[in-house]
C-alpha positions in Angstrom: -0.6 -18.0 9.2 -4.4 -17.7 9.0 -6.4 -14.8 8.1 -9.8 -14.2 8.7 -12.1 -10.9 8.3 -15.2 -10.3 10.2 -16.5 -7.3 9.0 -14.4 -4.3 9.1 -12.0 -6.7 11.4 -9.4 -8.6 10.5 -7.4 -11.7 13.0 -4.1 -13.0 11.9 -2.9 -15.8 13.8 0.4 -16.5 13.7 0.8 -19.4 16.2 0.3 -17.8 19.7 0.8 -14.3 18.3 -3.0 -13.0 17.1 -2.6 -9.8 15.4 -6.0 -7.1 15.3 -6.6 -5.2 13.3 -9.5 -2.4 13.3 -10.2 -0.8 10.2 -12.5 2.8 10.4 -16.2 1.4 10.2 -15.9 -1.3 12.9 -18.9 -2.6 14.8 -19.1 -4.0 18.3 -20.8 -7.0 16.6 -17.4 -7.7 14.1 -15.5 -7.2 17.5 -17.5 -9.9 19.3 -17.3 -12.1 16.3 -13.3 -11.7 16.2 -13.1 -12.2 20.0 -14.8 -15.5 19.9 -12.8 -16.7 16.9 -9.6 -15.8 18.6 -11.0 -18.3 21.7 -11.2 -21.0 18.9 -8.3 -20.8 17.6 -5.6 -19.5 20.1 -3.2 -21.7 21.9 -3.8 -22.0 25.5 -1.3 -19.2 25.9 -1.2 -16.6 23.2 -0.3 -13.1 22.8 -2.2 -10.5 21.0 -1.7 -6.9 19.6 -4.5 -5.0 18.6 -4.1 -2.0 16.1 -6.3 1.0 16.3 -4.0 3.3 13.8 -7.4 4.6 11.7 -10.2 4.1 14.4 -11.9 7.1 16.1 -12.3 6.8 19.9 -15.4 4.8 20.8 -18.1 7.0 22.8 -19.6 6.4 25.8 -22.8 4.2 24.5 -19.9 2.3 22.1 -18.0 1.5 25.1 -20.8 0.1 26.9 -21.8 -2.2 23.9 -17.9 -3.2 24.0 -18.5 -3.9 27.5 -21.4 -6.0 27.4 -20.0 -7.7 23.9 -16.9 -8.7 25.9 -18.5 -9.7 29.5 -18.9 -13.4 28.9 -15.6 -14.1 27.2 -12.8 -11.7 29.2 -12.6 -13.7 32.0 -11.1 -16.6 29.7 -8.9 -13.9 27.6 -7.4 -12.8 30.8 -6.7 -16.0 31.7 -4.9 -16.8 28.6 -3.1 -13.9 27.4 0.6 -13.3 28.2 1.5 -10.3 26.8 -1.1 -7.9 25.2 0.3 -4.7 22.8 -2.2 -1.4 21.6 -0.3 0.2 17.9 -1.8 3.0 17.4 -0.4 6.6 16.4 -1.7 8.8 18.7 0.3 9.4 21.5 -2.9 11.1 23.6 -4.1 7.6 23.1 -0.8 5.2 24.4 -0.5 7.7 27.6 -4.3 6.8 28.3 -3.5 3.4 28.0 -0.6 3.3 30.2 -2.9 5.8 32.7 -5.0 3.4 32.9 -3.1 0.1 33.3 -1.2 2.3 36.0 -4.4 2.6 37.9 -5.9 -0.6 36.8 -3.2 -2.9 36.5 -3.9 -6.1 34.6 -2.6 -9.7 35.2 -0.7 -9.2 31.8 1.5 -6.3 30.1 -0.1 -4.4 28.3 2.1 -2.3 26.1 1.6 0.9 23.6 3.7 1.2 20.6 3.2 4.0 17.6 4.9 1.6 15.3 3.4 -2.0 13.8 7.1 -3.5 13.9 8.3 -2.6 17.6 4.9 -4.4 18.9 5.4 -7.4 16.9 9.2 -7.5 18.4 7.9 -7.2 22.0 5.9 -9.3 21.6 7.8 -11.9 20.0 10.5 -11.9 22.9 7.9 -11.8 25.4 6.3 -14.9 24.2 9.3 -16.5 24.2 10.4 -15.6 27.8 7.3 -16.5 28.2 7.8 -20.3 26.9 5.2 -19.8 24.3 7.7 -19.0 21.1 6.9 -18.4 17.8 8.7 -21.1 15.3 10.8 -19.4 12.9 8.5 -19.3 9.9 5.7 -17.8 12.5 7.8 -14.7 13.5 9.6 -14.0 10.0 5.4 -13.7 8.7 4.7 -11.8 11.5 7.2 -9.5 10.8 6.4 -9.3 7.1 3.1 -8.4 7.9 4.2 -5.5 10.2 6.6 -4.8 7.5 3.9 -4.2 4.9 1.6 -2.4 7.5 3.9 0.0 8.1 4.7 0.8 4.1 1.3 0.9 3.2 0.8 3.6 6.2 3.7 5.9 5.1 2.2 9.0 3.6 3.1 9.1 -0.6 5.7 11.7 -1.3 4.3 14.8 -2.7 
């Protein structure tokens, strides 16, 4: 696995599985930085799942900088991702995803989970259907990381 942090980003790569992860405090610059990285480092085929379980919706003038931080490189991350996945804990949020891929449909899935360990599955399988598996040691620290993810976000018992 690698792991690398660009600002308030983080990339895990485990083979052609890239886990995301957005942490409150992000900047369009640490998400251009972690985009081209991914390019580096990705196989030609890869999957990704971006978590956005502590992020506040960007506005309109964050969107745009998202937009024009991604406009030179998302015509090569189309073109190489097979199966992309959105965790996140708001369900107002999945439904706008899957709004919006229903009206915009993408070359790819793109699929909405509320929990870290159903996305890393998917995703897993996917790739595999896919022809693009994981080797055993990549998906059992994949799902170690989703495993620690998710008990680090349960809430402490009172």
């Amino acid at each position: 696995m690698t792991r690398e942090v660009f600002g308030e980003v983080t990339l895990n790569a485990f083979g052609p599985l890239m886990v995301i992860r957005f942490l409150p405090g992000w900047t369009t610059d640490d998400l251009g930085s972690v985009m081209l990285r991914l390019l580096e480092i990705a196989p030609p085929r890869f999957g990704v799942i971006s978590e956005i379980l502590k992020v506040k919706p960007a506005g309109a003038i964050e969107r745009k900088r998202i937009g024009e931080q991604l406009a030179g490189i998302e015509s090569e991350v189309n073109e190489r991702i097979v199966v992309s996945a959105v965790v996140t804990e708001s369900m107002l949020t999945r439904g706008a995803i899957r709004a919006v891929r229903w009206l915009h449909p993408s070359r790819y899935p793109v699929l909405t989970f509320e929990h870290f360990g159903s996305g890393i599955e998917e995703c897993i399988a996917r790739l595999a259907r896919e022809g693009v598996p994981l080797t055993p040691d990549e998906a059992r620290e994949a799902r170690i990381l989703a495993k620690r993810i998710e008990r680090d976000q349960r809430p402490l018992a009172q």
